[in-house]
N, C-alpha and C positions, 0 to 999 in steps of 0.2 A: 373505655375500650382498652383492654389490654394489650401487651407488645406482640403477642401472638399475631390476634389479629390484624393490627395496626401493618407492624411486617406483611399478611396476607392481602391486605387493600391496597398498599403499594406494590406488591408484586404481580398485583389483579388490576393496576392501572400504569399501562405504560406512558401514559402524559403526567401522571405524576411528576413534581420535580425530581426527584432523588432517584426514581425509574429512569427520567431522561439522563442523570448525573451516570448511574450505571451502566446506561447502553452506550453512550460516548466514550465511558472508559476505559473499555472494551479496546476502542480504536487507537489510546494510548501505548497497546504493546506494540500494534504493527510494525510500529518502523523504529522499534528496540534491539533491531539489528545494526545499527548504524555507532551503535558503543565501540566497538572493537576498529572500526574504518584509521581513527588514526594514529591505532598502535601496527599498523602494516608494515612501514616502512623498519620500526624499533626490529619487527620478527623478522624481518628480512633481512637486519643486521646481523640477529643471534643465529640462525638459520642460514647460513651461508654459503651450506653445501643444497640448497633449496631454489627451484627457480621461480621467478617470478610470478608464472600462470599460476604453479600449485599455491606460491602465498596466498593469493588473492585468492584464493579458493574457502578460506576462511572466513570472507564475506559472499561469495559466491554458490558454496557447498547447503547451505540453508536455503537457498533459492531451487534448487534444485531436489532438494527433501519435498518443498513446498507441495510439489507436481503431486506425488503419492499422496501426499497428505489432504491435500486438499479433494482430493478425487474418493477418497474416505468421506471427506464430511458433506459432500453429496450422498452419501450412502449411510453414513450413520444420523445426519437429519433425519433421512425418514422412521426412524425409530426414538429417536431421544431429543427432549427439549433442550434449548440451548447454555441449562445453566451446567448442567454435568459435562457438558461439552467445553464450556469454558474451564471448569475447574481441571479438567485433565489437560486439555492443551495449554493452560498458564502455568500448570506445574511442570509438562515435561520444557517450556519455554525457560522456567527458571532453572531449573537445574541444568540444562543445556545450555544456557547461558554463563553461568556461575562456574561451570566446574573445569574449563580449560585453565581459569589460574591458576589450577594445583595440578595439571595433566604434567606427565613425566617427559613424556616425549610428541614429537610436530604431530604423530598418525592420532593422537588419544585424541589431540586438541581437534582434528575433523572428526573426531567418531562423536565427542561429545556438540559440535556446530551440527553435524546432522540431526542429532538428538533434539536439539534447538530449532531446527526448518522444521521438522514436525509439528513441533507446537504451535510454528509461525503460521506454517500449513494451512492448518485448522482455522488459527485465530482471523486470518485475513479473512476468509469468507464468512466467517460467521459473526465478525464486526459489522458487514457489508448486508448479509439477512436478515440482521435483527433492524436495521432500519427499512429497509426495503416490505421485508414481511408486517412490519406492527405500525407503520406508519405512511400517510397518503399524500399524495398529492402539495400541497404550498409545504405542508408541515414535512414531509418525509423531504423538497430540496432545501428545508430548512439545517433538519437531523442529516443533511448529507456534507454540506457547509459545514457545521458548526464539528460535524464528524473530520473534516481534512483538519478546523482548526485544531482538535484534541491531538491527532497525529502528528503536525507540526508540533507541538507544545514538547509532545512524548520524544521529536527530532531534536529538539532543541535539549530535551536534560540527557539523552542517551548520550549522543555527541559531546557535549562541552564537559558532562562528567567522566566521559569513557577519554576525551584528550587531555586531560586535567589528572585524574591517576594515571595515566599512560606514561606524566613524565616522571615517574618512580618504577617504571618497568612497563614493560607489554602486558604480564598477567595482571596487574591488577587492573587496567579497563575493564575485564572482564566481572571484575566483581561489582558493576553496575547495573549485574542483572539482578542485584540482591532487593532492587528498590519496587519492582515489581508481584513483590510478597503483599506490600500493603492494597493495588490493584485485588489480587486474588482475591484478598478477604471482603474488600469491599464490594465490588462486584459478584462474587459469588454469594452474598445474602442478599443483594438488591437489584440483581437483573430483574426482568418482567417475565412472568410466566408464560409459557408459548409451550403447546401444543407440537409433537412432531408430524410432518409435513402429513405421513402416511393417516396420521389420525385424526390429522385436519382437515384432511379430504372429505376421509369417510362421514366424520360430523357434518360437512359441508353439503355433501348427497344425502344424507339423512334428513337436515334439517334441525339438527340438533346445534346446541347454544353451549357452552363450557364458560361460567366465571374462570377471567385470567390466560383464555385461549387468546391466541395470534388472533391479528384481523383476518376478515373472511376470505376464504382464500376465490382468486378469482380463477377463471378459465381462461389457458393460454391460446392467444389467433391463430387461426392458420396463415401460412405463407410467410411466417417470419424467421425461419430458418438458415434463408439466407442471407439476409439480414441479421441475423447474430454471426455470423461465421464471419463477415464483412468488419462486424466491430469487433469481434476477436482477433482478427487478424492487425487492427489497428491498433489495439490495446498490447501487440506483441510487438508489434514494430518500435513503439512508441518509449516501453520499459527497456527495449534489447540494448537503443543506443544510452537511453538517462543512466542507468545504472554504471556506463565507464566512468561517469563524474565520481564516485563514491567508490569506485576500488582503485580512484588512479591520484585523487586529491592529496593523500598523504605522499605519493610520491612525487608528486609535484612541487608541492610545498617545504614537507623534512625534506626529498633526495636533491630538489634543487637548490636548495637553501634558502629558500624565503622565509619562513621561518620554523620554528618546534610542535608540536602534535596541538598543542593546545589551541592554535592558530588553526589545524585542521579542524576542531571543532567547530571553530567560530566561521570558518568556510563554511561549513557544512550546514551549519545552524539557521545561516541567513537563507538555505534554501526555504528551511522550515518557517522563518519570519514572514518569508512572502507568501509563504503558501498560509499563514495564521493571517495577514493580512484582508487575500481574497476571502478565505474561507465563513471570517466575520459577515462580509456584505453577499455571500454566494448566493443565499436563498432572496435576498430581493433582487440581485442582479440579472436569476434566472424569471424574473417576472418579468422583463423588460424583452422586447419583441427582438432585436437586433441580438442582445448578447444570449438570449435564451437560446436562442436559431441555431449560435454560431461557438459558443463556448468551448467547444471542443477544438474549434480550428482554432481560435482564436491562442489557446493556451498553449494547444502543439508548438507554435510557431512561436510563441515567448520564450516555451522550453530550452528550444532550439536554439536562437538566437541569445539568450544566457549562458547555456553551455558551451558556442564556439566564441566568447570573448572571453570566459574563463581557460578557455585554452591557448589562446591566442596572446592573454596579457602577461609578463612579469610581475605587474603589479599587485599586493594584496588588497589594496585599497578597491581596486577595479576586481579583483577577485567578489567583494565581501558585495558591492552593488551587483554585478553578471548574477551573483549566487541568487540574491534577493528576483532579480526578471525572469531567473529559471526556477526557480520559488514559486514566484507568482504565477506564471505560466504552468507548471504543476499543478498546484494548486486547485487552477481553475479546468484542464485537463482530467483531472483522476474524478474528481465527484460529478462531473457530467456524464462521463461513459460508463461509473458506478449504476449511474440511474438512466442511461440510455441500455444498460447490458441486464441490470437488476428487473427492468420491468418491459421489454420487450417479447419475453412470454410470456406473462404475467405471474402472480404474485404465488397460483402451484409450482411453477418449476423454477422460480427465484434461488432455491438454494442449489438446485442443479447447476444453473444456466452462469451464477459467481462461484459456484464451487470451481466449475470448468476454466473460470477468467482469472480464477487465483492459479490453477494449474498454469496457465499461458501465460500468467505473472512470472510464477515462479523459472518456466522453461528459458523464457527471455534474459531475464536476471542473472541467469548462471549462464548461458552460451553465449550472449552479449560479450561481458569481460571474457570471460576462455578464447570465445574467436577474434573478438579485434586484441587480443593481447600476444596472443600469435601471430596476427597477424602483423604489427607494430615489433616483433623478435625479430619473423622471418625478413624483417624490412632494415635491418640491425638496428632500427631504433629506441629508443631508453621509455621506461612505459614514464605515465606523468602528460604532462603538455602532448606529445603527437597525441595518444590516445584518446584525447580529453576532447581536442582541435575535428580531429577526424570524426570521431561520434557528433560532434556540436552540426558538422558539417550535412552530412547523413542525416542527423533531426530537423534540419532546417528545409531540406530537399524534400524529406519526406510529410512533412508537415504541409508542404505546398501541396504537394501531388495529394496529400489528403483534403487539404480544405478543395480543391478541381472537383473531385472525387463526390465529395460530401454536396458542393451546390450543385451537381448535376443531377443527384439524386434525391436533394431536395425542392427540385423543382419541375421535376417530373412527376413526384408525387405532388405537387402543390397544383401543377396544371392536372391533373389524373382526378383530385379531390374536386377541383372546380368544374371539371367536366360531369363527374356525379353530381354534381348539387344542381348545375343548369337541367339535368336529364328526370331530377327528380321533379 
């Protein structure tokens, strides 16, 4: 067999190893935004006639790209398969990454982060389709685990690299986006071939078969409408307060003197550890009747309670463990509601339904820090610890009122199901 085809049979089998090696790594850019986190304090140095909200806006300003972008790739699914989509949103991610360490002045360095949410935009939701679409049931909470693991990994090198050159200046964290060129290459010859949604359909009412097309696309239930807007809403709430951790960490640590950028990394990292932690055992954890039920509360509330003891401690030591329980708590958080939000219409409006959940990703992540950063100004407070304490606080309350929320409603469906089953 030659490499032609050989190439073709792995892109015509998404259980391939080397298909699965590419669609995971996919999931390695997502949270390639976290390089620059803690060179913030260093720009807020050089920057001085600059307030604090607009700094963080540097981490904040691609979350908010996200919204448009992501709302495209609902719209251009349905015409293109997912490897041209990668290849363009990895490249405007690199160069929107890369190119603030040569920007002249503060406005270049957002023109080019928005250039970079774009890309993010895209990549988030179509990390999150391509396992949802091409994979089922044990195996797709497999690829969704193993998928938070690859993101955590990608947390752990953007961070510790982007704090690490950070201490030879602010721009050069940025040039951490240069390591995402090898991703490109690789994943753009070994993604799996997929079918766009629009043609998948129509194959799908025809009755027609395509070597290398997506799995079969199913038909989405009625009545579940509100029921995605319920977990939309939870998945906003949930990103609005986590994200003060990561625009307020380097102030915490360089502006209060616990220690240097590189120490932000390693803050930062250990969310990512505990989030690689769960993400290893996620898919058999989610076989188990208790933590399957409950995952989502369960993780809210880890979140929660990590983030107000990282605000709350002086210590780095208590920092680097809190980071690791709001890590873990993540972790187990973000790939449950992946696959509670991913397959809730089913597997036709999948790229609609996380295109839309990237958008509410991304709206959360940017108003999040804007409005408790203001709000923490207008309070005369120093951003760092209150902002960090206050969100911690807020995730933990809400996290409650979520899991009330979640067993009343699942257990009115659970009596609702038993009363069907007696009547049949």
């Amino acid at each position: 067999m030659n490499e032609t085809s050989a190439l073709k049979r792995w892109r015509g089998n998404p259980n391939a190893i080397i298909s699965i090696i590419a669609v995971l790594l996919v999931a390695i850019l997502c949270q390639s935004s976290g390089a620059e986190n803690p060179a913030l304090q260093y720009m807020a140095d050089e920057f001085t006639d600059i307030p604090m909200s607009t700094i963080t806006m540097v981490t904040t300003l691609p979350s908010l790209m996200m919204i448009p972008a992501s709302l495209a790739f609902s719209w251009l699914r349905r015409y293109f398969s997912f490897r041209p989509l990668f290849i363009v949103s990895a490249i405007l991610l690199i160069l929107g990454g890369v190119m603030p360490a040569y920007a002249p002045d503060f406005v270049s360095v957002l023109v080019w982060r928005a250039i970079f949410g774009i890309g993010v935009g895209v990549m988030w939701p179509l990390a999150q389709s391509l396992i949802v679409e091409l994979y089922d049931g044990e195996r797709q909470n497999q690829m969704l685990g193993w998928n938070s693991v690859v993101t955590a990994c990608g947390g752990i090198i953007w961070q510790n690299v982007g704090g690490i050159l950070a201490l030879s200046g602010w721009r050069m964290s940025f040039t951490t986006y240069y390591i995402p060129i090898a991703v490109l290459i690789f994943c753009g010859i070994f993604i799996p071939n997929t079918l766009a949604t629009k043609k998948a359909r129509e194959q799908a009412a025809s009755g027609e078969a395509k070597e290398g097309s997506a799995a079969p696309v199913s038909v989405a239930k009625d009545g579940y409408v509100g029921l995605t807007v319920l977990l939309l809403i939870a998945y906003f709430v949930f990103n609005f307060f986590s994200m003060l951790f990561f625009t307020n960490i380097s102030f915490k640590i360089v502006g209060e003197g616990i220690g240097e950028s590189n120490l932000v990394g390693i803050a930062t990292s250990m969310i990512t550890v505990g989030s690689l932690v769960i993400g290893v055992i996620f898919g058999k954890m989610m076989n188990t009747k208790f933590f399957g039920t409950y995952a989502m509360c369960i993780g809210w509330l880890l979140a929660g309670i990590g983030m107000l003891i990282n605000g709350i401690t002086g210590s780095f030591a208590v920092i680097c463990v809190a980071s690791f329980i709001q890590g873990f708590g993540t972790g187990t958080y973000m790939p449950s509601m992946v696959g509670l939000i991913g397959n809730v219409g089913g597997k036709a409006k999948a790229s609609l339904i996380l295109g839309i959940s990237t958008c509410v990703l991304g709206a959360s992540q940017f108003f999040g820090p804007t409005i408790m950063n203001l709000i923490v100004e207008s309070m005369g407070l120093s951003n760092g610890s209150p902002c960090i304490t206050m969100g911690g606080a807020c995730q933990v309350i809400a996290g409650i009122v979520a899991t009330i929320v979640f067993v009343i409603i699942h257990n009115a469906r659970a009596k609702k199901a038993k009363a069907a089953a007696a009547e049949a």
